[in-house]
C-alpha positions as CSV (number, residue, x, y, z in Angstrom):
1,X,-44.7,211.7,-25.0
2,X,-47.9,210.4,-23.6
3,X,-48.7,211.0,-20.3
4,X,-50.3,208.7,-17.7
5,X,-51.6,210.0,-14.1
6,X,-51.4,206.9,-11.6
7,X,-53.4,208.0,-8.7
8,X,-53.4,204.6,-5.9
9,X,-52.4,205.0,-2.3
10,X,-50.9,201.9,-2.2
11,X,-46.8,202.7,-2.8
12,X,-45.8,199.0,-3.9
13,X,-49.2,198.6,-6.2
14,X,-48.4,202.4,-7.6
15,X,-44.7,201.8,-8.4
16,X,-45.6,198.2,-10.0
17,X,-48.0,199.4,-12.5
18,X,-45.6,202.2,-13.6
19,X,-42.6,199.3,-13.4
20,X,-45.2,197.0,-15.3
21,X,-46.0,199.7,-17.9
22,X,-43.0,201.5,-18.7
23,X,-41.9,202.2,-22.0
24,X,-39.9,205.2,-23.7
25,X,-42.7,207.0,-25.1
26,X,-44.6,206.9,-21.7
27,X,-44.3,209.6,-18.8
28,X,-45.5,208.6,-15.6
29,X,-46.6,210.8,-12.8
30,X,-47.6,209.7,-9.4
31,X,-50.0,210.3,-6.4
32,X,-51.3,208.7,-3.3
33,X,-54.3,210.8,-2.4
34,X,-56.8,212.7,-4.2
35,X,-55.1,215.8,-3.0
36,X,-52.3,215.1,-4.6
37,X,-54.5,213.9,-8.0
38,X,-55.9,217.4,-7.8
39,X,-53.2,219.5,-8.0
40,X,-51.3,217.4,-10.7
41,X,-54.2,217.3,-12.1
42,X,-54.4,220.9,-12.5
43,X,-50.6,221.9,-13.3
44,X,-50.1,218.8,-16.1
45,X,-53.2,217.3,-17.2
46,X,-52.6,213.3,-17.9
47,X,-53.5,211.9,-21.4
48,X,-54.9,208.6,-19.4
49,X,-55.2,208.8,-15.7
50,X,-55.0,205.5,-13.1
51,X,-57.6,205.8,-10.4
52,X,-58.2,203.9,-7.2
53,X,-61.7,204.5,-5.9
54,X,-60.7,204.2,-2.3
55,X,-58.1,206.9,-1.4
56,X,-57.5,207.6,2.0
57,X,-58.8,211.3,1.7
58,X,-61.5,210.7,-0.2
59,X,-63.4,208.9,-3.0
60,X,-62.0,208.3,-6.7
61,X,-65.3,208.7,-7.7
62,X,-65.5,212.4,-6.2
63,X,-62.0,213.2,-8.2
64,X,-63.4,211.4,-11.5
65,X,-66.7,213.7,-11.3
66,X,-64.5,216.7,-11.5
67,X,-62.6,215.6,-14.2
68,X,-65.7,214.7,-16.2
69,X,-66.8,218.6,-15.8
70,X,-63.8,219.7,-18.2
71,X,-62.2,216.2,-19.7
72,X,-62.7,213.0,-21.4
73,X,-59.8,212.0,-20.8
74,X,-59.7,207.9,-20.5
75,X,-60.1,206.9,-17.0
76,X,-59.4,202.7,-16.0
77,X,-60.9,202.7,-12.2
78,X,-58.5,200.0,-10.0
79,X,-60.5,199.3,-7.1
80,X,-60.9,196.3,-4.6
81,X,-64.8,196.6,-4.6
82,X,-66.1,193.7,-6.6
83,X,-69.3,194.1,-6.8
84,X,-71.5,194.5,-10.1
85,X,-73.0,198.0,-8.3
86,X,-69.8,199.8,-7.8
87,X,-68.9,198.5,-11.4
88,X,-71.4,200.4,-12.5
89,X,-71.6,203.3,-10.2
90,X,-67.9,203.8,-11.7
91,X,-69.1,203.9,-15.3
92,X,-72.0,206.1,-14.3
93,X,-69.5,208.9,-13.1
94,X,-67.9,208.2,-16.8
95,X,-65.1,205.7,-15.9
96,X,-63.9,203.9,-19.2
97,X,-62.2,201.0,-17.8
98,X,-63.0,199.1,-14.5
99,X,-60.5,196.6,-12.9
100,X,-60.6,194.4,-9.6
101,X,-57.9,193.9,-7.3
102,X,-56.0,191.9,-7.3
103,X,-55.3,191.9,-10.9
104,X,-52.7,190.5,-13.3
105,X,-49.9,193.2,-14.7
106,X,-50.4,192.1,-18.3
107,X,-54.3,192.2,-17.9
108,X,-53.6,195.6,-16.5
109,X,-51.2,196.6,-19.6
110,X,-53.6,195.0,-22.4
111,X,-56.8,197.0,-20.7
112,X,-54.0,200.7,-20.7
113,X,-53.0,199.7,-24.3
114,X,-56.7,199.4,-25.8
115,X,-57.7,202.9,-24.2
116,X,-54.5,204.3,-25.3
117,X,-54.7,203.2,-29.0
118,X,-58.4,204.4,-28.6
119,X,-57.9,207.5,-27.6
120,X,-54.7,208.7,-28.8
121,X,-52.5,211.6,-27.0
122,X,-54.9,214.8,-25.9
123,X,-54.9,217.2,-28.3
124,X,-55.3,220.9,-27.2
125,X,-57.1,224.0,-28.8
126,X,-57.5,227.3,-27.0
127,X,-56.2,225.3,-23.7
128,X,-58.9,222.5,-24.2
129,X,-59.4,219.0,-23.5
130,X,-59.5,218.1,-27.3
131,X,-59.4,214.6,-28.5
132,X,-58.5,213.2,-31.9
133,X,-60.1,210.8,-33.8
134,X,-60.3,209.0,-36.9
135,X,-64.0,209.5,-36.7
136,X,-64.1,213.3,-35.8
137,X,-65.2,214.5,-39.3
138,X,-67.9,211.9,-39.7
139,X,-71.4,212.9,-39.1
C-alpha cells in the first residue's frame, strides 16, 4: 500500500486533500505541525509526503532539510507564498513539487499522481531509503 504523509495545519485543507485523493491502494496519515511530521516521520516513513511551508511551530522547509539528510522521498511543498523566491528556496532544500494556495483538487491529484508514477513505492535495504527505478542499472 503506498503511503502518503500530509503534513498542513489547516484541518479542512488536510482532510480535503486526503478526501480529494483517496483510493484503495493509498494510506493516508495526518499532521498539523512539524512536531507531529517528526515523529510520524520517524515511526512510519511516508512513500510521498504533503508539506505546508508555514506550520504554526515551525518552517516546512526546516522539516524538509531533515528529511533530505536520510531520504529522497518525493516531497510536493503546498504553501500560500507566491513568490518566484520561495519557489525556489523550496526546491533548493530538494522539494520536487511546488503548489500555491489556493489550488484546484484535481491540479493537486494530477501533480501527486506524476511523482507517484515517478517514483514508485520506497523500497527498503538494510532499513534504507531505497528507491526503484527503471533506470537504476543504467550507467
Amino acid at each position: 500500500m503506498y503511503h502518503i504523509l500530509i503534513v498542513e495545519d489547516d484541518r479542512g485543507l488536510n482532510q480535503g486533500i486526503a478526501l480529494a485523493l483517496n483510493r484503495d491502494d493509498i494510506k493516508f496519515t495526518q499532521a498539523y505541525t512539524r512536531e507531529e511530521a517528526e515523529k510520524l516521520w520517524r515511526s512510519d516513513p511516508a512513500d510521498m509526503i504533503l508539506l505546508d511551508v508555514n506550520l504554526p511551530d515551525g518552517s516546512g522547509y526546516g522539516f524538509l532539510k531533515n528529511i533530505r539528510r536520510s531520504s529522497q522521498v518525493p516531497v510536493l511543498l503546498i504553501t500560500a507564498n507566491d513568490l518566484e523566491s520561495d519557489e525556489i528556496t523550496g526546491f533548493s532544500f530538494g522539494a520536487d513539487d511546488y503548489i500555491t494556495k489556493p489550488f484546484g483538487l484535481m491540479a493537486l491529484r494530477a501533480r501527486v499522481e506524476r511523482m507517484r508514477e515517478r517514483t514508485g513505492p520506497r523500497g527498503r535495504e538494510n532499513g534504507d531509503d531505497v528507491r526503484k527505478s527503471e533506470y537504476a542499472d543504467e550507467r
